[in-house]
C-alpha positions as CSV (number, residue, x, y, z in Angstrom):
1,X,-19.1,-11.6,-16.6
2,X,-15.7,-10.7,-15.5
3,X,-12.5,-10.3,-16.8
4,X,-10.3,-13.6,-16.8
5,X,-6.6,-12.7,-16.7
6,X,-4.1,-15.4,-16.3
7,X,-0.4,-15.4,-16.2
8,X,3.3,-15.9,-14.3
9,X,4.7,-15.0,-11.5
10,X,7.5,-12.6,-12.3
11,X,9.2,-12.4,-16.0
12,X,13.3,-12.6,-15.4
13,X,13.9,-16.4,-14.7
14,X,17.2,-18.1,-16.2
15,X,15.1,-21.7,-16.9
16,X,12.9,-19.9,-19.3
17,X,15.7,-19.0,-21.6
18,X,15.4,-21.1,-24.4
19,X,12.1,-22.5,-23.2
20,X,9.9,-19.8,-23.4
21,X,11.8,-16.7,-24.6
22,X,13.8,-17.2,-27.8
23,X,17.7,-17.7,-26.8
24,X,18.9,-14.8,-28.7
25,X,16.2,-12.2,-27.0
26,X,17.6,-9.8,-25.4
27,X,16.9,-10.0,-21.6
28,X,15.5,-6.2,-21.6
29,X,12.6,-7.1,-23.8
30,X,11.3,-10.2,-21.8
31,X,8.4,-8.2,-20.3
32,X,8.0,-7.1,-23.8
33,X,7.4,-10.8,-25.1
34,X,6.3,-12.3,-22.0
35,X,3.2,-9.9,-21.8
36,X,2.0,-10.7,-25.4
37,X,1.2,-14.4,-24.7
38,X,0.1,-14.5,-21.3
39,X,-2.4,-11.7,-19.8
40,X,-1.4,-10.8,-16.7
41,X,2.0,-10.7,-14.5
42,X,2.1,-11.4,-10.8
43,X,5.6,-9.0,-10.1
44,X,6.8,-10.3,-7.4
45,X,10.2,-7.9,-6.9
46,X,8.3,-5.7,-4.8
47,X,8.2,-8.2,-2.0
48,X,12.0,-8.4,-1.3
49,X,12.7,-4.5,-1.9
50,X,11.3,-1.3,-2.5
51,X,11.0,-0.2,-6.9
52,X,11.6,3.2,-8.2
53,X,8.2,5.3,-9.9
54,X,10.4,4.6,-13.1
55,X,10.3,1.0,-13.1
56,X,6.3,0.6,-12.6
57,X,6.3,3.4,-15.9
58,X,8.8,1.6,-17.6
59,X,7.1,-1.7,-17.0
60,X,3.4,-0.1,-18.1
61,X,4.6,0.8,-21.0
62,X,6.1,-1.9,-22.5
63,X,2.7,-4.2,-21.6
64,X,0.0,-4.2,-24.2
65,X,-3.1,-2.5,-23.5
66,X,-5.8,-4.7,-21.3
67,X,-3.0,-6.4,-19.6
68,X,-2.5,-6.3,-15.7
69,X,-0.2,-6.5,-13.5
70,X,-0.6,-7.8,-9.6
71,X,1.9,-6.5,-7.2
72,X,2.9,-8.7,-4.4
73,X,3.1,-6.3,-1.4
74,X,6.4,-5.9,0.7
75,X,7.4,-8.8,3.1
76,X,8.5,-5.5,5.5
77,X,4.7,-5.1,6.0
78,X,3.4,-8.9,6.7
79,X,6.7,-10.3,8.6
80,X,6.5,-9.4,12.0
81,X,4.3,-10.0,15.3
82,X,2.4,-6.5,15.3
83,X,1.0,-6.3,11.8
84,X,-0.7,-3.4,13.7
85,X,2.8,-1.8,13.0
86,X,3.2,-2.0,9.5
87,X,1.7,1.3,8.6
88,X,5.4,2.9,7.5
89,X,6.0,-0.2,5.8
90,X,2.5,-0.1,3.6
91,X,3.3,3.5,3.0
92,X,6.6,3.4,1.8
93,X,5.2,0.4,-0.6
94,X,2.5,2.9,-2.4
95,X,4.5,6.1,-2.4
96,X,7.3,3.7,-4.3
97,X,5.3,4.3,-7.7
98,X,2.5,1.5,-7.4
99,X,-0.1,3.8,-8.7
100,X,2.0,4.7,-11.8
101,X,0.8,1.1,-13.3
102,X,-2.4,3.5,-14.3
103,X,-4.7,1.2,-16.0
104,X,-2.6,-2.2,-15.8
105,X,-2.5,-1.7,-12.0
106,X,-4.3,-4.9,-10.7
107,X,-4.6,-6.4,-7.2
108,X,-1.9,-6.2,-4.3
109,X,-1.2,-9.8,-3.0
110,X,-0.2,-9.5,0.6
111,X,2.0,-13.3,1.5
112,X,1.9,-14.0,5.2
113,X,4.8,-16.8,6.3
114,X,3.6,-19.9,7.5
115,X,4.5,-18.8,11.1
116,X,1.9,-16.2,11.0
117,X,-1.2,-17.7,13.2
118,X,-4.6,-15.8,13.2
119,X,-5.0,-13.2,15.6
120,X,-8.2,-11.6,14.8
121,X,-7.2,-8.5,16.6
122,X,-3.9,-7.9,15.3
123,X,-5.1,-8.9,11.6
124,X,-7.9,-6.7,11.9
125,X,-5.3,-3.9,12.4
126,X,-3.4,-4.6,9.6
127,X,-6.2,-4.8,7.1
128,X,-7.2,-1.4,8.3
129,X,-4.1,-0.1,7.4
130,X,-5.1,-1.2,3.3
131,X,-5.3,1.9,1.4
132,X,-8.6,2.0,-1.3
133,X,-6.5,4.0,-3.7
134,X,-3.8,5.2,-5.0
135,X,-3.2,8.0,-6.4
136,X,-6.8,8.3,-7.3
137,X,-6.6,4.7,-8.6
138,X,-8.9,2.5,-6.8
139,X,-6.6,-0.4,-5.3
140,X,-7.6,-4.2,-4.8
141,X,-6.3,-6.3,-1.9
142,X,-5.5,-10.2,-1.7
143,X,-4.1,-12.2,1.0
144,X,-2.5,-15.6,1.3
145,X,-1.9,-17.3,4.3
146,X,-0.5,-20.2,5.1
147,X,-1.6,-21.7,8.6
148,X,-4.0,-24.0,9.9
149,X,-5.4,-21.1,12.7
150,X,-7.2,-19.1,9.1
151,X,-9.4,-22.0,8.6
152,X,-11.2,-20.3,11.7
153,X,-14.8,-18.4,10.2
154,X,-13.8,-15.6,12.1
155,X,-11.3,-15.0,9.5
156,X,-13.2,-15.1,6.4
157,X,-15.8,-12.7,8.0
158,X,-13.6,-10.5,9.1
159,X,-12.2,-10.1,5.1
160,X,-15.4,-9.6,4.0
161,X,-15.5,-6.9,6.0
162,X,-12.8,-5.4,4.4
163,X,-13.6,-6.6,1.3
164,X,-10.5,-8.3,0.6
165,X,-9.9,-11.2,-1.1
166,X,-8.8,-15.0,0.1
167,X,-6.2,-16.2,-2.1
168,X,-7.2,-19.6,-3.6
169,X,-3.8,-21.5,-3.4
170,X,-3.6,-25.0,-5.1
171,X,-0.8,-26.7,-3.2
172,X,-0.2,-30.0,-1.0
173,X,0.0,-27.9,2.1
174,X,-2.4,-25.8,2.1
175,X,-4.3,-25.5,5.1
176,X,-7.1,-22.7,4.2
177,X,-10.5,-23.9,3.4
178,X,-11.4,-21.6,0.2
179,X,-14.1,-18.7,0.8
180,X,-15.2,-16.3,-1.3
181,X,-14.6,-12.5,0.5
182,X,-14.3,-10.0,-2.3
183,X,-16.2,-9.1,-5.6
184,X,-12.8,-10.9,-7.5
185,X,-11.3,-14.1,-7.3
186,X,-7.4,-14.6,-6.7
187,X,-5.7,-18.6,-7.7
188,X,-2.1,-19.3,-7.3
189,X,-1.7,-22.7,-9.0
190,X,1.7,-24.4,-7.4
191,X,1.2,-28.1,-8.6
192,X,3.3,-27.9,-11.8
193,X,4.9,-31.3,-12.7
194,X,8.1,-31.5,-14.9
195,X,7.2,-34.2,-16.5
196,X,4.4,-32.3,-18.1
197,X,4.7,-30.6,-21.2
198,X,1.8,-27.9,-19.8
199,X,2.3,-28.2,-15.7
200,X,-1.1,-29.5,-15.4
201,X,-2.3,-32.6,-17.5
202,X,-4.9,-31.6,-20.0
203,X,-7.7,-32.6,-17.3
204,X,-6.3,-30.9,-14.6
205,X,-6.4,-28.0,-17.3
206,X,-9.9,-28.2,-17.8
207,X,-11.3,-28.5,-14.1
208,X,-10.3,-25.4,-13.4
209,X,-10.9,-23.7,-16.8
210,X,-14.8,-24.5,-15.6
211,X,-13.7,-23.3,-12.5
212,X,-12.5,-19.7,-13.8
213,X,-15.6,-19.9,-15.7
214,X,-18.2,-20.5,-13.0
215,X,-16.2,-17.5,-10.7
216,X,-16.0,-15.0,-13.4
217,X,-20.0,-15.0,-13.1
218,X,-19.3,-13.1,-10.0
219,X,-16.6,-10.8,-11.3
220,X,-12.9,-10.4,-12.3
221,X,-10.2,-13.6,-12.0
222,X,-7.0,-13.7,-11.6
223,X,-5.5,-16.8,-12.1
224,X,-1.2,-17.8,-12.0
225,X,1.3,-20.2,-12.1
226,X,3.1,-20.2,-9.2
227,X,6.4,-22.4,-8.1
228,X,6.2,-26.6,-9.0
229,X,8.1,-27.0,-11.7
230,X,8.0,-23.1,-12.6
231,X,9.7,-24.0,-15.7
232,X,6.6,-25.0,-16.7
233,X,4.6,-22.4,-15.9
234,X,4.7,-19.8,-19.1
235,X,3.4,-23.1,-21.4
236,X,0.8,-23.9,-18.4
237,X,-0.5,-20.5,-18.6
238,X,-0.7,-19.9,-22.4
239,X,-2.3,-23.9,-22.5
240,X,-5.3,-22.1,-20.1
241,X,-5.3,-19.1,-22.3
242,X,-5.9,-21.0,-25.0
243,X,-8.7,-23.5,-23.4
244,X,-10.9,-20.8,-22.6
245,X,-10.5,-19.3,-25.8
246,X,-11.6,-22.1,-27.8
């Protein structure tokens, strides 16, 4: 069996105040508390801007041990026409610190825009510019992608390939047939509803608890609330938590 880690997107979020983290905590020690009730972080900074080797440390340390983070990769890299180009980008992106997660280092989520079709050439470029480690850390990749061209077989071959994963997105518009590509598993749940206590209903909850369960046979999951009604996402993840626990 695999590991099952599940968990947020990101930790600073003004909604959550009062919600989730205690009204008087001070905002320094939100990683601090967020990363004792959920298991895993998707940090999703490192997509708009470029973080400091201090910041990853900083960030280990104050995580428990067995938790992980996923780093979202930087939009410099999977924004543009030539993705054959983004070489400087992806290096700048690991020499930034990444590796200095150690141990809590999980995969790299790399977010194409919606406009992004599927060019098998120019994606094949790209993926070959996906380092295997850093820093003597072996590194995991992920993708999401967001038009109707990836539902092409070409597509999930050509992952395979490269061993990288197909992010499983649950969300109204999403185009991407699932397809297993990797020897881990990758959800972004973006359904939340307000009007629910936990995001999902209870059932909804459940479906995909057996899901987790029935991928985890075939190695590591990472599983996170994503956008809806985000305020709901911290009591989402710690409801799944707390599902597959009992």
């Amino acid at each position: 069996m695999g590991r099952i880690l599940v968990g947020i997107g990101g930790w600073p979020y003004a909604p959550w105040r009062g919600v989730f983290y205690p009204a008087d905590l001070p905002q320094k020690r939100e990683l601090e508390f967020a990363s004792r009730r959920v298991t895993s972080i998707e940090i999703n900074g490192t997509f708009y801007g470029a973080q400091k080797p201090e910041s990853f440390r900083r960030w280990a340390s104050e995580a428990p041990d067995g938790f992980v983070f996923s780093v979202k990769g930087p939009r410099f890299a999977t924004h543009r026409r030539e993705l054959g180009e983004a070489g400087p980008s992806i290096e700048r992106f690991f020499q930034s610190g990444v590796a200095e997660l150690g141990e809590k280092l999980g995969p790299v989520l790399w977010q194409f825009p919606p406009t992004t079709k599927f060019d098998e050439a120019r994606f094949a470029a790209f993926l070959e510019l996906l380092p295997r480690s850093a820093d003597g850390r072996p590194v995991r990749h992920v993708v999401e992608v967001r038009h109707a061209s990836f539902a092409d077989p070409a597509f999930a071959a050509l992952l395979r390939r490269h061993s990288v994963a197909l992010a499983r997105v649950d969300a109204a518009d999403s185009p991407v047939p699932p397809a297993e590509t990797a020897d881990f598993t990758y959800a972004r749940l973006k359904r939340a509803a307000a009007d629910i206590p936990t995001g999902y209903a209870p059932p909804a909850l459940a479906e995909w608890m057996e899901r987790v369960r029935g991928w985890a046979r075939q190695g590591d999951c990472f599983l996170y609330f994503i956008n809806g009604a985000k305020e709901r996402a911290p009591a989402a993840a710690m409801a799944f938590i707390a599902g597959l626990a009992g």
